[in-house]
Biopython code that builds the backbone (N, CA, C, O; Angstrom):
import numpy as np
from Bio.PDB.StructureBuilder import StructureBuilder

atoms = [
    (1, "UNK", "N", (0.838, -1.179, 0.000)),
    (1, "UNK", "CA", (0.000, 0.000, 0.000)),
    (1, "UNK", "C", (0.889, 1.251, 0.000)),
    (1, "UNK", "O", (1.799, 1.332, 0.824)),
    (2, "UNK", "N", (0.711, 2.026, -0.704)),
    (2, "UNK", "CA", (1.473, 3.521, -1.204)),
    (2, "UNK", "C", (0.658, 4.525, 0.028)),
    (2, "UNK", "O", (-0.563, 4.688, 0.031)),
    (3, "UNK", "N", (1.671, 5.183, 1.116)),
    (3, "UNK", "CA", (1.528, 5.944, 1.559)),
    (3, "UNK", "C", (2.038, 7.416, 1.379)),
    (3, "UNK", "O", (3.234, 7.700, 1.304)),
    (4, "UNK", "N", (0.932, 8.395, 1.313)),
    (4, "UNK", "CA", (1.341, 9.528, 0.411)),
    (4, "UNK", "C", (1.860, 10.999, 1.499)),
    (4, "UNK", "O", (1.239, 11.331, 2.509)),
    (5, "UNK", "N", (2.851, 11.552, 1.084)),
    (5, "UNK", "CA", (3.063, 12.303, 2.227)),
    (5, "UNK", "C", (2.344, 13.666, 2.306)),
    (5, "UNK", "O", (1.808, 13.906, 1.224)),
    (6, "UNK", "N", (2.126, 14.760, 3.333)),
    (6, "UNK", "CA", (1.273, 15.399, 3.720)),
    (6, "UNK", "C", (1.624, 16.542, 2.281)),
    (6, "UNK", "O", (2.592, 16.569, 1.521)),
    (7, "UNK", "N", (0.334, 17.432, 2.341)),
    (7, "UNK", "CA", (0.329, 18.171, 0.815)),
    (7, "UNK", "C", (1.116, 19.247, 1.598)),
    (7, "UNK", "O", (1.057, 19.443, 2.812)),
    (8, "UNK", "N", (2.047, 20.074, 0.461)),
    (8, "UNK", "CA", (2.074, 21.204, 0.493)),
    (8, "UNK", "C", (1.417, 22.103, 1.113)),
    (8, "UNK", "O", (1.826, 22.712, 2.101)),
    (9, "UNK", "N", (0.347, 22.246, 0.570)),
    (9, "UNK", "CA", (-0.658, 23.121, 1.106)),
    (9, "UNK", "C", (-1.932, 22.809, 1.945)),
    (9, "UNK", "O", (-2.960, 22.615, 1.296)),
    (10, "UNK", "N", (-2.007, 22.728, 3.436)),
    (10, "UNK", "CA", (-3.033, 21.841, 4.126)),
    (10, "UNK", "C", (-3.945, 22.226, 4.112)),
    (10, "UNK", "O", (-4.812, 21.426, 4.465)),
    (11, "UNK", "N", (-4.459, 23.710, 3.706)),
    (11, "UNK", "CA", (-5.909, 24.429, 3.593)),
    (11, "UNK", "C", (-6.073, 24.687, 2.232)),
    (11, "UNK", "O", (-5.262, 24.398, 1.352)),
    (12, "UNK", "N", (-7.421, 25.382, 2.052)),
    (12, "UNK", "CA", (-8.198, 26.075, 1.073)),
    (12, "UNK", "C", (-7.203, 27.429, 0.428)),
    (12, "UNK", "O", (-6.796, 28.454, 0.977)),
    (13, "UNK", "N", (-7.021, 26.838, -1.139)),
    (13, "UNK", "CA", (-6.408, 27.876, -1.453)),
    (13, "UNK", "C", (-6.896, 28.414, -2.569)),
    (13, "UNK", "O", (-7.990, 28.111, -3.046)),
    (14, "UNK", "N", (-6.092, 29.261, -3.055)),
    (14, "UNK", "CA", (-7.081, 29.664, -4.738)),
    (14, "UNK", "C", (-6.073, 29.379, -5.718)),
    (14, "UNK", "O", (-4.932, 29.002, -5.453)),
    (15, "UNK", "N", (-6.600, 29.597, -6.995)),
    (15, "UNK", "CA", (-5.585, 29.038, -8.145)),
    (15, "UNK", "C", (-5.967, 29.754, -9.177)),
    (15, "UNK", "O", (-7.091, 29.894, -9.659)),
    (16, "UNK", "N", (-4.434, 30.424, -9.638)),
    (16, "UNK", "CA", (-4.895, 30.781, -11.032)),
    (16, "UNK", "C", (-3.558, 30.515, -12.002)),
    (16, "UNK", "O", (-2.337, 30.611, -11.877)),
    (17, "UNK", "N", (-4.677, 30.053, -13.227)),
    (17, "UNK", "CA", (-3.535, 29.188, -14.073)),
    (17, "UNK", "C", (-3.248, 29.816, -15.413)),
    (17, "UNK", "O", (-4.160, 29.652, -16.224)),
    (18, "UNK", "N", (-2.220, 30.486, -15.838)),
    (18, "UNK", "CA", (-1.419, 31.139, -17.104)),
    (18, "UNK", "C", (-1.157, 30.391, -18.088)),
    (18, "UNK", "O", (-0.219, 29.604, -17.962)),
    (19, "UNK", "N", (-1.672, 30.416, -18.941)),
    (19, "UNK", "CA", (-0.717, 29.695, -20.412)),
    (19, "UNK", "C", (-0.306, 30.611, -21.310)),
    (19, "UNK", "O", (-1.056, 31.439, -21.827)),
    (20, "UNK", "N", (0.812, 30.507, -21.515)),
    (20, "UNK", "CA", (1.430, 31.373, -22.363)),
    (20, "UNK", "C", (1.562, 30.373, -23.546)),
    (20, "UNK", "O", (1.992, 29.233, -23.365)),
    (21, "UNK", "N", (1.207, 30.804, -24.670)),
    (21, "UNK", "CA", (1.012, 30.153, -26.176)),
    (21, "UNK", "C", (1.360, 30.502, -27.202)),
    (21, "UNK", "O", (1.198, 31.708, -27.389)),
    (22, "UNK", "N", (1.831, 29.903, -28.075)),
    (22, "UNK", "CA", (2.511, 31.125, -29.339)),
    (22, "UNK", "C", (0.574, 30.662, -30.418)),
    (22, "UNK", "O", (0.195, 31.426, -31.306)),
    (23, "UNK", "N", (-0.074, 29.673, -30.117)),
    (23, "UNK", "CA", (-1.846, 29.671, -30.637)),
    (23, "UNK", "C", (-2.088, 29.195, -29.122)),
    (23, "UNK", "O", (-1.565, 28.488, -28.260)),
    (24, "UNK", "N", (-3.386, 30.152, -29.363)),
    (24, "UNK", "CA", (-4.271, 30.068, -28.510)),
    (24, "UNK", "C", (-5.455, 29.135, -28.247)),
    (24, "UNK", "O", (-6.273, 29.081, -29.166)),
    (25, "UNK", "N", (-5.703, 28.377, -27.145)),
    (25, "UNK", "CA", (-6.625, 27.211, -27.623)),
    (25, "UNK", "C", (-8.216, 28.125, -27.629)),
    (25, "UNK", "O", (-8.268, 29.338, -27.832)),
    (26, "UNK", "N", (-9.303, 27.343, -27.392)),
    (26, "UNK", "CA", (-10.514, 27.827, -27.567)),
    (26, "UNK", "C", (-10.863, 27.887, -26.011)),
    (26, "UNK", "O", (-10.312, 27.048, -25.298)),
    (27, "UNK", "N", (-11.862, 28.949, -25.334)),
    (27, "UNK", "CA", (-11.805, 28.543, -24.345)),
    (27, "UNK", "C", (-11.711, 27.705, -23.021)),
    (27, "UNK", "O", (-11.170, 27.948, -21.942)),
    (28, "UNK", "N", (-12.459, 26.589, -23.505)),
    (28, "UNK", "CA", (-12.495, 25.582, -23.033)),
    (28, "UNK", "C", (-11.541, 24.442, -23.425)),
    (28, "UNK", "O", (-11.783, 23.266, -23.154)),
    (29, "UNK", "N", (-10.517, 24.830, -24.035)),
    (29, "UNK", "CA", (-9.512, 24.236, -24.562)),
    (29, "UNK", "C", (-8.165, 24.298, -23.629)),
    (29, "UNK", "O", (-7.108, 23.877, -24.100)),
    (30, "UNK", "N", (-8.214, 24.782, -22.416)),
    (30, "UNK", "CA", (-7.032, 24.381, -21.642)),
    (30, "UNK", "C", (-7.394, 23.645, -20.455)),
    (30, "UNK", "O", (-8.201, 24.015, -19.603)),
    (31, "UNK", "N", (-6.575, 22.324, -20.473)),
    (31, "UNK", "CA", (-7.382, 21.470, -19.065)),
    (31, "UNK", "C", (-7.235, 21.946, -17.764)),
    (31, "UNK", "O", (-6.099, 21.894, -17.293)),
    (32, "UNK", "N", (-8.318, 22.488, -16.944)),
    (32, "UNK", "CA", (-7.183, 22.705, -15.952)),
    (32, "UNK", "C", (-7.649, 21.876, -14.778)),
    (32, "UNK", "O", (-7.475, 22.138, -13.588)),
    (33, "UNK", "N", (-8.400, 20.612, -15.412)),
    (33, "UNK", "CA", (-8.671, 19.374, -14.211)),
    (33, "UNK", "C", (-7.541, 18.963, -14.291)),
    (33, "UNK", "O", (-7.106, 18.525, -13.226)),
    (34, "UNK", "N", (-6.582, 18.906, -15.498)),
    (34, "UNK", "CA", (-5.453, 18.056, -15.427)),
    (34, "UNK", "C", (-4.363, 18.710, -15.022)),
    (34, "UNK", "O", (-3.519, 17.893, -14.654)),
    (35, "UNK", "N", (-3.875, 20.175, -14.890)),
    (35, "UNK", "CA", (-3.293, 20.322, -13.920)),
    (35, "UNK", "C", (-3.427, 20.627, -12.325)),
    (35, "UNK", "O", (-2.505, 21.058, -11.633)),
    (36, "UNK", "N", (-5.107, 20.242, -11.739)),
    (36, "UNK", "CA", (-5.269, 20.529, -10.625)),
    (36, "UNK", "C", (-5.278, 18.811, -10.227)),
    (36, "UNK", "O", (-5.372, 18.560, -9.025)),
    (37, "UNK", "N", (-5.192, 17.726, -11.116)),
    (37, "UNK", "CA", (-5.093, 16.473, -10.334)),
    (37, "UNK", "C", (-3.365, 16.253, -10.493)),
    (37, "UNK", "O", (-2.904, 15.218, -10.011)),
    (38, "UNK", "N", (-2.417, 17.238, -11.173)),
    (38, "UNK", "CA", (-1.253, 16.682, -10.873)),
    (38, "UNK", "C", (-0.358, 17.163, -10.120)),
    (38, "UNK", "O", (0.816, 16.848, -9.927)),
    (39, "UNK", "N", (-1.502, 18.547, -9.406)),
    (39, "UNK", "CA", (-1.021, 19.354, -8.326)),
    (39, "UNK", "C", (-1.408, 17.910, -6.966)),
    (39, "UNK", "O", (-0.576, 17.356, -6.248)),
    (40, "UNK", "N", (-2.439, 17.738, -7.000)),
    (40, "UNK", "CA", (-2.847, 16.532, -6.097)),
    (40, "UNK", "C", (-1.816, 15.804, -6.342)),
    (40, "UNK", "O", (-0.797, 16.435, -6.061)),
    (41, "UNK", "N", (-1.624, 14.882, -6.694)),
    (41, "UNK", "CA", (-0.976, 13.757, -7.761)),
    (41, "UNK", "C", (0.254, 13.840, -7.033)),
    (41, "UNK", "O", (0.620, 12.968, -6.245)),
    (42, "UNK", "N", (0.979, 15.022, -7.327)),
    (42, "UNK", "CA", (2.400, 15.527, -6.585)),
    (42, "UNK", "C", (2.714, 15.679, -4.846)),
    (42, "UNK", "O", (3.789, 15.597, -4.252)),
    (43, "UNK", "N", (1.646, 15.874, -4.439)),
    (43, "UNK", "CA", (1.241, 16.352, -3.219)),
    (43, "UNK", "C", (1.325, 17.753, -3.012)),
    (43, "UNK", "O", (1.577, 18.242, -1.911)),
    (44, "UNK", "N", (1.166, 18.261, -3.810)),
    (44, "UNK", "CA", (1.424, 19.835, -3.404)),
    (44, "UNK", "C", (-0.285, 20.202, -2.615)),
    (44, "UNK", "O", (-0.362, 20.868, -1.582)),
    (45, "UNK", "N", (-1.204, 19.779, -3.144)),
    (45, "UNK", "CA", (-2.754, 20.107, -2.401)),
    (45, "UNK", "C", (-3.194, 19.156, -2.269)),
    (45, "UNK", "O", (-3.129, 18.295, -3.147)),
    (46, "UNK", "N", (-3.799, 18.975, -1.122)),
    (46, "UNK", "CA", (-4.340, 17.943, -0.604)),
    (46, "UNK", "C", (-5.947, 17.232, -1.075)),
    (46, "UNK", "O", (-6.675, 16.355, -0.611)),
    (47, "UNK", "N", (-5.993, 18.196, -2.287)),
    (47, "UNK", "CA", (-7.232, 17.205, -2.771)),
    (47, "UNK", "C", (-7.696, 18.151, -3.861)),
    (47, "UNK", "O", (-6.840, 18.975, -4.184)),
    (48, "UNK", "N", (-8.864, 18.225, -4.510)),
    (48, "UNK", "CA", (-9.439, 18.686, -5.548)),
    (48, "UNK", "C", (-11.000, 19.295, -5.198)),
    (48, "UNK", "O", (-11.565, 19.785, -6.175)),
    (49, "UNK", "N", (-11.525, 19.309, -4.303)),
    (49, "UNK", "CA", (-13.069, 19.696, -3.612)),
    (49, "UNK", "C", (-12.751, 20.937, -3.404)),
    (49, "UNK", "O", (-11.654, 21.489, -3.494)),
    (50, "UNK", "N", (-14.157, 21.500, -3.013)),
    (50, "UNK", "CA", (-14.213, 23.054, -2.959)),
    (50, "UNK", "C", (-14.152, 23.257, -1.657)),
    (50, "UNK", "O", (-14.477, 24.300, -1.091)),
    (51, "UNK", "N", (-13.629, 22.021, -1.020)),
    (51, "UNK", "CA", (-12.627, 22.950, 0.676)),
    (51, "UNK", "C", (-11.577, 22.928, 0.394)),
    (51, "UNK", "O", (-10.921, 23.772, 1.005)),
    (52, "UNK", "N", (-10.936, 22.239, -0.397)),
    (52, "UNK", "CA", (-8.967, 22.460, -1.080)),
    (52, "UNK", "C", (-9.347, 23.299, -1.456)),
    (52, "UNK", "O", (-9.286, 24.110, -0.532)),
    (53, "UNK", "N", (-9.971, 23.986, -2.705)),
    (53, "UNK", "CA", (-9.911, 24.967, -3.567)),
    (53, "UNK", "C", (-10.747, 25.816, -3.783)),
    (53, "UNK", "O", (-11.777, 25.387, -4.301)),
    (54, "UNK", "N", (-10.701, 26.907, -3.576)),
    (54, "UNK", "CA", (-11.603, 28.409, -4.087)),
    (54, "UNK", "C", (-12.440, 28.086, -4.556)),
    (54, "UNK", "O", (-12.702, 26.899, -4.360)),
    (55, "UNK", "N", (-13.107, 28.636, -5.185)),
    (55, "UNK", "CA", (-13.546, 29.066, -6.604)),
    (55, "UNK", "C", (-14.089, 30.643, -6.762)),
    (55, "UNK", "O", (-14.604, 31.433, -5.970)),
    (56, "UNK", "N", (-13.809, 30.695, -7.834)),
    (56, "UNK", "CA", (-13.562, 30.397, -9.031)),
    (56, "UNK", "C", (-12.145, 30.305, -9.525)),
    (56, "UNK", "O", (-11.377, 31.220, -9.229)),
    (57, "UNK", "N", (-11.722, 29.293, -10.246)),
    (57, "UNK", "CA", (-10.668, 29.088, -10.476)),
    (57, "UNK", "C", (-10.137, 29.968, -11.712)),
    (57, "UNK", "O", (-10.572, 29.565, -12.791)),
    (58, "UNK", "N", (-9.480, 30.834, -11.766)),
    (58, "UNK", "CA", (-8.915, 31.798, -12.743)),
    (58, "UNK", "C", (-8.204, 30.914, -13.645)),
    (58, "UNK", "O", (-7.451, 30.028, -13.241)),
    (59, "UNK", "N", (-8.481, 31.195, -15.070)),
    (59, "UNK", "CA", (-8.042, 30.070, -15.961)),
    (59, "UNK", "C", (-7.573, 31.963, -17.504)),
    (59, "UNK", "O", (-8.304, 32.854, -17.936)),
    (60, "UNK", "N", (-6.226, 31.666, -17.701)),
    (60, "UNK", "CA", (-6.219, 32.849, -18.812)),
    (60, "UNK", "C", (-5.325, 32.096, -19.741)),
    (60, "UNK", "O", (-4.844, 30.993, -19.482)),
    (61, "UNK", "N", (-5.181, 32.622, -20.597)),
    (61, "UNK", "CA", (-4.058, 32.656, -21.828)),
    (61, "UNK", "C", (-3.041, 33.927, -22.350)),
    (61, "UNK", "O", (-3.530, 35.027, -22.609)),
    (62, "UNK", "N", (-1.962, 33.734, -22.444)),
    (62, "UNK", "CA", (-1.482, 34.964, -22.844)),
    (62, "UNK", "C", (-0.475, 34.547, -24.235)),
    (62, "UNK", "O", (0.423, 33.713, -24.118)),
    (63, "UNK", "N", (-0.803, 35.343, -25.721)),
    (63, "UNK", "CA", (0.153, 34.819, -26.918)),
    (63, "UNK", "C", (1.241, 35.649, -26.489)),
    (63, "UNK", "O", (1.445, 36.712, -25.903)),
    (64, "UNK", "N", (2.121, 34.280, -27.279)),
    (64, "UNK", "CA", (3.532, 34.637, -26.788)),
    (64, "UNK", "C", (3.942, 34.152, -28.485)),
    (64, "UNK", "O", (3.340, 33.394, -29.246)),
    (65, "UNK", "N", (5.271, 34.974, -28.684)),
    (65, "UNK", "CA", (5.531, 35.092, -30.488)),
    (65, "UNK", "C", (6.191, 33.559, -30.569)),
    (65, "UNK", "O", (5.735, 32.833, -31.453)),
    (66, "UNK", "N", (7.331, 32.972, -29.624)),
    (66, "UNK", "CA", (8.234, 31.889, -29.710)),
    (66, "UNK", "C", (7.562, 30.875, -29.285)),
    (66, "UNK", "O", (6.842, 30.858, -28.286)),
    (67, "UNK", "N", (7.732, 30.171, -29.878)),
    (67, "UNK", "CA", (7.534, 28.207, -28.814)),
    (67, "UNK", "C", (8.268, 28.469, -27.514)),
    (67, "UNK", "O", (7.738, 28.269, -26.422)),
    (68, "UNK", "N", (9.744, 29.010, -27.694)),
    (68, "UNK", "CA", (10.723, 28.895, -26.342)),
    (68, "UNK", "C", (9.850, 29.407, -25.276)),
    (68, "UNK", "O", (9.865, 29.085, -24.088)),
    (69, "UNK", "N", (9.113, 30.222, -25.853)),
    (69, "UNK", "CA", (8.454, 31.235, -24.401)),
    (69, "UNK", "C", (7.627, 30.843, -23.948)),
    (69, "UNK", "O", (7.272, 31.513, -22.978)),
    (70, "UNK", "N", (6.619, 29.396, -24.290)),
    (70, "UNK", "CA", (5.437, 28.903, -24.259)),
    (70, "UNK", "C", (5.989, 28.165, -22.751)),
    (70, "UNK", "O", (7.066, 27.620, -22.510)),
    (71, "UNK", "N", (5.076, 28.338, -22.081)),
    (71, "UNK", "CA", (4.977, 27.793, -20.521)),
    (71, "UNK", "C", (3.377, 27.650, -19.603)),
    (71, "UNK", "O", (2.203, 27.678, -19.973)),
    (72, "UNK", "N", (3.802, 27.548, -18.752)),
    (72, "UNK", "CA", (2.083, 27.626, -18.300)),
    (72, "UNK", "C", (2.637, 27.772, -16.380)),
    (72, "UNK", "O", (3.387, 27.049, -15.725)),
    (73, "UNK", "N", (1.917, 28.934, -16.021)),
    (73, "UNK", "CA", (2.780, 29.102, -14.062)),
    (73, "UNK", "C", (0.843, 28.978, -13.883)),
    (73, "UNK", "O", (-0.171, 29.100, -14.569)),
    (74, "UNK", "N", (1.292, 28.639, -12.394)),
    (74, "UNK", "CA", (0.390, 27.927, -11.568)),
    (74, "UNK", "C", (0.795, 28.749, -10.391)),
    (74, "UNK", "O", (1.890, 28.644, -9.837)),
    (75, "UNK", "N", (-0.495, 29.871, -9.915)),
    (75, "UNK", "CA", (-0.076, 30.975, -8.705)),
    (75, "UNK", "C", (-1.253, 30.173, -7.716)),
    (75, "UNK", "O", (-2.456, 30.134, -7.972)),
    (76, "UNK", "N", (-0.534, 29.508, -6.445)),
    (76, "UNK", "CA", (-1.291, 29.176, -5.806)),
    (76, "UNK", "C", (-1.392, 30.693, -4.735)),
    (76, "UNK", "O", (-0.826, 31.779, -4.866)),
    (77, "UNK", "N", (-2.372, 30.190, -3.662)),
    (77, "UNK", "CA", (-2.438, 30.996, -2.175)),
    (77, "UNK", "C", (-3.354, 30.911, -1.531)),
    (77, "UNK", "O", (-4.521, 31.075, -1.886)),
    (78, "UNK", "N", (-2.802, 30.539, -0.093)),
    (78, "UNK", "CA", (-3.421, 29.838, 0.948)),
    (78, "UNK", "C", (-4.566, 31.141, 0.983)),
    (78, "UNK", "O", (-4.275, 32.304, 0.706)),
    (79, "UNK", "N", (-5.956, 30.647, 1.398)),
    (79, "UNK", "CA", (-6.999, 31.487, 1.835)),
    (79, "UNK", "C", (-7.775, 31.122, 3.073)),
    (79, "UNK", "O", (-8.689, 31.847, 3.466)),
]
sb = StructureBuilder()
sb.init_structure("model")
sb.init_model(0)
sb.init_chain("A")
sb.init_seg("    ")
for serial, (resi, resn, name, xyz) in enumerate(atoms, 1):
    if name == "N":
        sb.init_residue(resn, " ", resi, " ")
    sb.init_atom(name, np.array(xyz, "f"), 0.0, 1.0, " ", f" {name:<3s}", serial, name[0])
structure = sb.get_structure()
């Protein structure tokens, strides 16, 4: 049995998630279940429910001209 160690973050926090893109997806075109289960996943938050997490979850895009520059930051904070 896999025992998982304590999260990062032990309370309710908020999240807002950046993609920087040289194309832009459609709105609903950036997952951000899949980077809030690999924030779980990692242990950084202790779960995915709306006592781990805020809401509303801030979800943006920003074009960027290069591939090199293409990234995606993840601003957590405890609330």
């Amino acid at each position: 049995m896999e025992t998982r160690k304590s999260a990062t973050f032990n309370t309710c926090v908020s999240l807002e998630i950046i993609s920087y893109r040289t194309n832009l997806a459609d709105s609903d075109g950036v997952s951000v279940k899949a980077a809030i289960d690999g924030l779980v996943e990692a242990g950084i938050l202790r779960g995915d429910t709306t006592k781990d997490i805020q809401e509303p979850i801030i979800s943006r895009q920003i074009k960027v001209k290069n591939a090199s520059e293409e990234k995606t930051v993840i601003i957590i904070e405890e609330v």
